[in-house]
C-alpha positions in Angstrom: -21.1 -42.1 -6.6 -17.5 -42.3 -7.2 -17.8 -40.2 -10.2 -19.9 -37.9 -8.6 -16.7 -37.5 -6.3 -14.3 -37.8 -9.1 -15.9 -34.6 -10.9 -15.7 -32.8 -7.3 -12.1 -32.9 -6.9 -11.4 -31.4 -10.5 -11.1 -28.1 -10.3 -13.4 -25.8 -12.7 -11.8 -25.0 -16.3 -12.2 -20.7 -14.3 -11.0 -21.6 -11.2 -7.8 -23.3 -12.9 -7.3 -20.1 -14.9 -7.6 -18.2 -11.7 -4.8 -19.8 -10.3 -2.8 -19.7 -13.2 -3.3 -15.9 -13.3 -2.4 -15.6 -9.9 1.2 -17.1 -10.0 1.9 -15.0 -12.7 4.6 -11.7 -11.5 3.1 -8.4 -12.7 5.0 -7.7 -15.9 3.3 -10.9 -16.9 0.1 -10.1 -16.0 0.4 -7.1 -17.4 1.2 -8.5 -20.8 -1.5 -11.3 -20.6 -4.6 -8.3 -20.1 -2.6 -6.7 -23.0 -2.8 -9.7 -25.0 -6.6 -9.8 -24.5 -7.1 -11.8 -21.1 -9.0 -9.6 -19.1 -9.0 -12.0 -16.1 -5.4 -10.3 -16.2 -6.5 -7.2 -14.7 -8.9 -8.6 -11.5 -5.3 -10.5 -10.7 -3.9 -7.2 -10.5 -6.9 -5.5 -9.0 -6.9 -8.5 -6.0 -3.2 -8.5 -5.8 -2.8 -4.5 -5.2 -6.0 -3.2 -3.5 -5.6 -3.6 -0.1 -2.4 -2.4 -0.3 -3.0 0.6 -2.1 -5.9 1.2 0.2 -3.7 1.2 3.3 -1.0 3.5 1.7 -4.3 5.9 1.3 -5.8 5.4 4.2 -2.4 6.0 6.0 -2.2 9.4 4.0 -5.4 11.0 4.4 -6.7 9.3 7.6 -10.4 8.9 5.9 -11.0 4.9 4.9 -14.0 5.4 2.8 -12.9 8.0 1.1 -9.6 5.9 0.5 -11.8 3.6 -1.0 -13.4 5.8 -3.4 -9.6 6.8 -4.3 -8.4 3.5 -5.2 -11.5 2.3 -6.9 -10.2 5.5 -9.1 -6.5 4.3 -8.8 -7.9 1.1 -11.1 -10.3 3.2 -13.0 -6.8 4.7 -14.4 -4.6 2.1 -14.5 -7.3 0.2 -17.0 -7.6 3.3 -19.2 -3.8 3.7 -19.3 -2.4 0.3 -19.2 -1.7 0.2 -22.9 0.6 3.3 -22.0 2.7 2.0 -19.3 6.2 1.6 -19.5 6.7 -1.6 -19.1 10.8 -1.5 -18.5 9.7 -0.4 -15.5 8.1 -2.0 -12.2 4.1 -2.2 -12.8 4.1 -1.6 -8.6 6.2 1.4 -8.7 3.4 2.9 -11.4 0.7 2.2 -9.5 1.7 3.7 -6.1 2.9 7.0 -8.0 -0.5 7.3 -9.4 -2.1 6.7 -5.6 0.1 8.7 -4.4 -1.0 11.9 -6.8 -4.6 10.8 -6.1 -4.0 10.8 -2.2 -1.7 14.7 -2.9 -5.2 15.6 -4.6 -6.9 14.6 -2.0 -5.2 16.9 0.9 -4.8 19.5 -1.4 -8.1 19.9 -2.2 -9.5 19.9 1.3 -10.7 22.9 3.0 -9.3 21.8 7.0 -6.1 21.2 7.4 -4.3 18.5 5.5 -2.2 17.4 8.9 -4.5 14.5 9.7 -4.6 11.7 12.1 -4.0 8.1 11.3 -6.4 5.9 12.6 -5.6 2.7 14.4 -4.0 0.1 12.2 -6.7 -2.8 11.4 -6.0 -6.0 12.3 -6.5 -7.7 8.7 -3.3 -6.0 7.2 -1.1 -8.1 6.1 2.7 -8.3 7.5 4.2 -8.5 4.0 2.5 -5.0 3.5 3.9 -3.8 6.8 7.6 -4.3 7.1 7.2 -2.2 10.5 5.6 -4.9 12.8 4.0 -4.3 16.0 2.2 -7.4 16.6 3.1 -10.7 17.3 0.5 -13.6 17.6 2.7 -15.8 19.9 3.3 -13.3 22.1 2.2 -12.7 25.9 -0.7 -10.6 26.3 1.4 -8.1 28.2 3.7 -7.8 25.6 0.8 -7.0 22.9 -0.5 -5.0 25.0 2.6 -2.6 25.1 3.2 -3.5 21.2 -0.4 -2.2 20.6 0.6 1.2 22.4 4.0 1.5 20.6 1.6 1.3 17.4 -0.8 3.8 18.5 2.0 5.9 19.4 3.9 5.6 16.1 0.5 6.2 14.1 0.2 9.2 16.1 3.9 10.7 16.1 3.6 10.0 12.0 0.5 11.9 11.5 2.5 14.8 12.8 4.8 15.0 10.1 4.5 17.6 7.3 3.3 16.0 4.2 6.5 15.5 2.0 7.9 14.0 5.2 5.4 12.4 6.2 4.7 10.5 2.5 8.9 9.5 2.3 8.9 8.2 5.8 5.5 6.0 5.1 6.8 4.7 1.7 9.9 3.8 3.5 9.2 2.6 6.6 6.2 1.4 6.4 5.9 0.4 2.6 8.9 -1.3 2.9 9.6 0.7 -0.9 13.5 1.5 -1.9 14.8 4.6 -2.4 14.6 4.6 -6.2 10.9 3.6 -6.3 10.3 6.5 -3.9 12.2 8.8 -5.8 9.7 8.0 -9.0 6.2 7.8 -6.7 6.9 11.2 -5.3 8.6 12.5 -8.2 11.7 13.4 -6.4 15.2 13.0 -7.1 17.2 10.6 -4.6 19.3 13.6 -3.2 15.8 14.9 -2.2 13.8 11.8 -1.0 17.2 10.8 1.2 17.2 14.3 2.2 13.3 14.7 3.5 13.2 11.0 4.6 16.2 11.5 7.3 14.6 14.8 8.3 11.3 12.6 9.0 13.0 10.1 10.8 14.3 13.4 13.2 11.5 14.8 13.3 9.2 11.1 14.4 12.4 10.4 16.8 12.1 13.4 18.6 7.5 13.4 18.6 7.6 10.0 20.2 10.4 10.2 22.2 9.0 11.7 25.2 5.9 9.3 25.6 8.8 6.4 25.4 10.4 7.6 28.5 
């Protein structure tokens, strides 16, 4: 019996692999599905999906088909991998190619592009979200009125022209930096600094009246 326990405690040869994988930073994930580990890449694919899907679903206010877009995000980055700069940041890369995707995706619709975002879902994770509505210790008055100030920020943001409203969601809700905006969107920083203070006007002066 107390081998029978012994051999339960010891992890699996794949599931120590797996965790391996997983404390590895991009670049060296990167290198390792270059080098022939394809384990590599599902580190990458679990470590970037539901963030890339939010960033969609935030864009084009349509989850399924936010899905389908970064199931194609991956479908890329595996084709292309072996072209990737990799001086650069691996998350940077990725979000320029779901942001083109998520472009396409608006372009290419017949209604208008201005859509709605729908209500934030409560399995996000904060470190995706540097904007934070919710708090779990808090009163259920107060997340009551933080669940309206989110509703109301969704709202006010789906308002926005595109190139504002892409800059101001990078930005304030991606938590991203100037310079990897500035490559996602293709922009230079005069341009990005430019659009995202004209968003931040233009949100201020949407929500504004329903915070009176």
């Amino acid at each position: 019996m107390a081998d029978v326990a012994l051999k339960e405690l010891v992890p699996s040869p794949g599931a120590a692999v797996r965790e391996q994988l997983h404390a590895l930073d991009d670049s060296e994930l990167v290198t390792a599905f270059l080098g022939g580990e394809e384990r590599a890449f599902q580190a990458l694919v679990e470590r970037y999906q539901t963030r890339l899907l939010n960033f969609i679903y935030r864009t084009i206010g349509d989850r399924e088909r936010g899905e389908d877009l970064v199931q194609e995000v991956f479908i890329r980055v595996y084709r292309h991998l072996h072209r990737f700069d990799r001086s650069k940041k691996f998350s940077t890369w990725v979000y320029t190619i779901a942001s083109n995707l998520a472009k396409n995706e608006l372009r290419n619709r017949s209604r208008n592009p201005l859509v709605f975002f729908q209500t934030i879902k409560k399995n996000w994770q904060d470190d995706d979200r540097p904007l934070q509505f919710e708090d779990s210790g808090s009163r259920p008055d107060d997340m009551y009125r933080k669940r309206h100030l989110r509703e109301l920020v969704e709202q006010s943001v789906a308002q926005l022209p595109e190139h504002h409203r892409q800059v101001f969601i990078l930005r304030e809700l991606e938590g991203k930096s100037y310079e990897e905006i500035a490559e996602i969107t293709g922009c230079n920083l005069g341009t990005v600094k430019s659009r995202l203070n004209r968003a931040r006007n233009a949100f201020a002066a949407i929500i504004e009246p329903d915070l009176r």
